[in-house]
Every structure is written in structure tokens, then in C-alpha cells.
N, C-alpha and C positions, 0 to 999 in steps of 0.2 A: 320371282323378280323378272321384271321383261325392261326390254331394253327402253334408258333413257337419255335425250338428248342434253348435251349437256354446254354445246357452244359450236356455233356458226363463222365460219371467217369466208367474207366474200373478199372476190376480185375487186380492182377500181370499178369497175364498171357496174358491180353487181350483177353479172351475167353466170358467174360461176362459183361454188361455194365449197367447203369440205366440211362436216360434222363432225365432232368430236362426240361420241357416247359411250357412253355405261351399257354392256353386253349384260344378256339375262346371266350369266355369270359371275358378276363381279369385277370382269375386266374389261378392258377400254380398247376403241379402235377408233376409225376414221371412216370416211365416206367421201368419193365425189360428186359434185352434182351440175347442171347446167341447166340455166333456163331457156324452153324453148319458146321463142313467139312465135311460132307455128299457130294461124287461128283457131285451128281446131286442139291443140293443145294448152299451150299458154300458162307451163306449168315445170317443176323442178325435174329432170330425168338423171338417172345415175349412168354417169360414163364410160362404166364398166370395164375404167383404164387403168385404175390404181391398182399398187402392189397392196394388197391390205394384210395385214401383221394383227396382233394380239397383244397387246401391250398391260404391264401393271398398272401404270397410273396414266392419268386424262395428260399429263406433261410429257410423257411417253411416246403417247399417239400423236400428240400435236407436234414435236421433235420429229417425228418420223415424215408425216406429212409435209412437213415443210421441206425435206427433206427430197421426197421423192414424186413433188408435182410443180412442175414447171413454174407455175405465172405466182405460186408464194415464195420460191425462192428467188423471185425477181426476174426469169427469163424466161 
């Protein structure tokens, strides 16, 4: 099994995102990410800020996430 993605939530802006996926495991985690328009880039980079966890279920992950990144829980 390899990992797959399973839901996208971006900022208002669409500048920044978090994944929800299915680990080659079975279990579920999160992702942050941010678009750079950088010309030579112009592309999604992982911000390599988040706490990332191991969760049972994809409701799990997205709880957590919401949880512990700024601009989805509103601030």
C-alpha cells in the first residue's frame, strides 16, 4: 500500500494548504504546504513547521490539524 492522498484544505487565499492522507500503513496524518511564486519555483513546498502525529482515522488527522496550525484555526 503507498501512500494516498485523500483531501486538500487551503487557506482564503490559496497560498497555503494541509493534506489529509492514508500512510503506506493504514493510518492517517497531515501535511503542510505553501505556494511559492518564486519564478523559478512556482510550486507547492512543505513547511516543515507542523507537529505531525499518527492518527487512526482521516477525522483524527484533520482534528489535529486544525488544531495545531495557525490560519485554520482562524488566527
Amino acid at each position: 500500500m503507498s501512500i494516498q492522498s485523500l483531501k486538500e484544505i487551503y487557506d482564503a487565499d490559496r497560498k497555503q494548504r494541509i493534506i489529509i492522507y492514508r500512510t503506506h500503513t493504514g493510518q492517517f496524518s497531515y501535511t503542510q504546504e505553501y505556494f511559492s511564486e518564486d519564478p523559478y519555483e512556482m510550486c507547492w513546498i512543505p513547511t516543515g513547521r507542523e507537529m505531525i502525529g499518527i492518527y487512526d482515522t482521516e477525522e483524527k488527522a484533520e482534528i489535529e490539524a486544525r488544531a495545531n496550525i495557525d490560519w485554520l484555526r482562524g488566527g
